[in-house]
N, C-alpha and C positions, 0 to 999 in steps of 0.2 A: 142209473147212468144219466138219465133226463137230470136228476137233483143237482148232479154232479156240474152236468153242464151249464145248466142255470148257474149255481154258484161263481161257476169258472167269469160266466157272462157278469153278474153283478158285481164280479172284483177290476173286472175292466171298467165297469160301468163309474165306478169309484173312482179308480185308475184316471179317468177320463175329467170325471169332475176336481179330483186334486187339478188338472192339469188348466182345467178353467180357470182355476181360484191364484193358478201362477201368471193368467194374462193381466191381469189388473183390472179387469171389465167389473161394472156392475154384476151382483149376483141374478136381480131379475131381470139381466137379458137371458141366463139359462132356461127358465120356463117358457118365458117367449120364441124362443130361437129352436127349443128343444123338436117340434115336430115338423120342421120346417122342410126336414131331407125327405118327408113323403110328400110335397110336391110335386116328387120325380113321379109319381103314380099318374100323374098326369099325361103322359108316355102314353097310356093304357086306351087312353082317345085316339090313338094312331093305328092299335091295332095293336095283339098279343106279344109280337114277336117287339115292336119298337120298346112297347111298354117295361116288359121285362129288362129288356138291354137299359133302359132309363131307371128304373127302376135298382139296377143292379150298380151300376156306377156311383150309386150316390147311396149307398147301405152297404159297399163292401169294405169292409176296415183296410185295406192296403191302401184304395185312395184317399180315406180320412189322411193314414199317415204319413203317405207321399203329402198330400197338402200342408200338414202339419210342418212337414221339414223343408216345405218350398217357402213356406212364409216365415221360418228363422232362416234361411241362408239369405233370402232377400230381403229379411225387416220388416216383412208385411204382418205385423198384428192380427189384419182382419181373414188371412190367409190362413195363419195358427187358430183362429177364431172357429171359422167356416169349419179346416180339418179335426178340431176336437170336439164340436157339436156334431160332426158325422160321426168320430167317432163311438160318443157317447149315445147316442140316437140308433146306433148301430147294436150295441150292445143290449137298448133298452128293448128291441123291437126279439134278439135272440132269447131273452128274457121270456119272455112271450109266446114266444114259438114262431115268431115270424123271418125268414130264412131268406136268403136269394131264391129268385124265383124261375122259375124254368117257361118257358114259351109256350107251353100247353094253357097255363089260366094263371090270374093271381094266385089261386089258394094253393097250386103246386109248388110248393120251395123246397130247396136243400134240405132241409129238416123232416120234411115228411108235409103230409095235405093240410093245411090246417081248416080245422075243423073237425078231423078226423081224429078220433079218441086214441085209434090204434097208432097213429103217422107222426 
């Protein structure tokens, strides 16, 4: 089922980069821009509970796609920009194993611990 999901994850992840490649940006602002939505970890210096809430706003695919469809209704490129590099960044991180995270620690996420072989 893990394969399965990964897969599911790397076809969004695709998904996502078509979606790049329709803004008309440079290609290498994707590498650049690509880790930018772990910033929010920076939350984490607040303290468990803030960190995660930050943490979570900016790696959950609904807000990617709200931003996405806020920056075509209003025209803003860099709005569509921002929501497809979360979205893709979001997908890269599922890929991975790294999940929404729960206010117990970092390594607890939706997905299971990571780190943990079994989780």
């Amino acid at each position: 089922m893990k394969n399965l999901i990964k897969l599911e994850e790397l076809a969004l992840m695709i998904l996502g980069i078509f979606m790049f490649g329709l803004l008309g940006y440079q290609w290498w602002w994707l590498p650049v821009l690509i880790l930018t939505p772990d910033l929010s970890m920076l939350g984490y210096l607040l303290g468990l509970k803030i960190g995660a809430v930050c943490y979570n706003v900016f790696h959950h695919r609904g807000f990617a796609i709200l931003l996405y469809f806020v920056g075509i209704y209003f025209m803003l490129p860099i709005v569509q920009l921002i929501g497809t590099i979360l979205f893709i960044h979001t997908a890269m991180d599922r890929i991975f194993g790294y999940g929404l995270k729960y206010d117990k620690g970092f390594k607890f996420t939706h997905l299971g611990e990571i780190g943990n072989k079994n989780g």
